[in-house]
N, C-alpha and C positions, 0 to 999 in steps of 0.2 A: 504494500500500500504506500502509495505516496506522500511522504509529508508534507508535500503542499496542496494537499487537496482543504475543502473548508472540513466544519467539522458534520456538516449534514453528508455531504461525500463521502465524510468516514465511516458516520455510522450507516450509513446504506451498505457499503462492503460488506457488512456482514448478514445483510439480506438480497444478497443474489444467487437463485439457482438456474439450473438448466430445464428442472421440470414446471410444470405450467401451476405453479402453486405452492404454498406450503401450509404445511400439514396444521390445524386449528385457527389457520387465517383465514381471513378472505377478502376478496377483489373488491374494493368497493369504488375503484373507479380507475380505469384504463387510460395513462395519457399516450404514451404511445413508441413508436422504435426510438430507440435512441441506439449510438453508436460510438464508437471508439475507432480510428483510421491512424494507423503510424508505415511509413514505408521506411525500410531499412536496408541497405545494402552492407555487403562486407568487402573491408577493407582488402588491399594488396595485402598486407603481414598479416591479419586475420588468413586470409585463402591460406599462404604459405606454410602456418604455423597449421593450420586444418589439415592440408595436403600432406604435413607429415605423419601427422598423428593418423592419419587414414592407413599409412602404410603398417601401421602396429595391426588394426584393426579395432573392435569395439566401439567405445562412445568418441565420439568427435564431438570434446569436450567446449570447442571453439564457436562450435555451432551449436551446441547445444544453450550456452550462455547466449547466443546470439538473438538465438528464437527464443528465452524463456525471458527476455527480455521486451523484446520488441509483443510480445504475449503480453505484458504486466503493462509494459503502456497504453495499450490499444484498450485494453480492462480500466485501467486506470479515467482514463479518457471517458470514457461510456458511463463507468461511474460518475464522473462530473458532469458530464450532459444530463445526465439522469436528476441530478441535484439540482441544478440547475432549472430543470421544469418541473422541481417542488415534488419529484417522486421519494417514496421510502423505501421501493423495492424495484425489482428489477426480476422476470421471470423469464422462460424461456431463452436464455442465453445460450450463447452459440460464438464460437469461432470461426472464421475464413479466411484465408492465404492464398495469394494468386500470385508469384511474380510475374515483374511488371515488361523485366527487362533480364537477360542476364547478369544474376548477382543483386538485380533490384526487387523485392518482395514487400507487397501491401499485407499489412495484417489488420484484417478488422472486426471486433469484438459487436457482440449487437445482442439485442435481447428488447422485452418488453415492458416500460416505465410503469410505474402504476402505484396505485393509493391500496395499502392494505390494513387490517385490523383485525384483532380477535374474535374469533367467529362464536 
């Protein structure tokens, strides 16, 4: 989570799922998609230091911080959109990555804003 987000941003982080709901809550009002967009490329010595570590085999530790990174801002992101138009939750969330270019990759977080409370 990011420390610059506000504190309603905060506390939404920890009402985001990917299923359509949670469990003793409910919907009481739909704002609508909100999203998170980061496009990341890797560097010449990111590739380099990658392309060796490929030769070992296993995790391609270089990429893996690359994505779980450009991951947490595109989240990040969505969570402030999300706050931003006065939501407390966020349901249905989802993932998507498309490179744009070679070595260029959009990742963006999406899911659905919305007003919840105890059911």
């Amino acid at each position: 989570m990011n420390a610059m987000m506000t504190p309603q941003a905060q506390q939404l982080h920890a009402w985001v799922t990917t299923a359509n709901g949670f469990e003793g809550y409910k919907v009481v009002r739909y704002i609508g998609v909100v999203r998170g967009l980061t496009v990341r490329s890797r560097s010449v010595i990111g590739q380099v230091g990658a392309g060796l570590q490929s030769l070992f085999g296993g995790n391609i530790t270089l990429y893996s911080e690359l994505c779980e990174h450009a991951r947490q801002e595109a989240y990040d992101l969505m969570i402030t959109h999300a706050a931003q138009m006065g939501a407390n939750a966020i349901i249905a969330m989802r993932y998507d990555a498309t490179e744009l270019a070679q070595g260029i990759t959009e990742v963006l977080a999406y899911g659905t804003a919305c007003v919840i409370e105890p059911a």
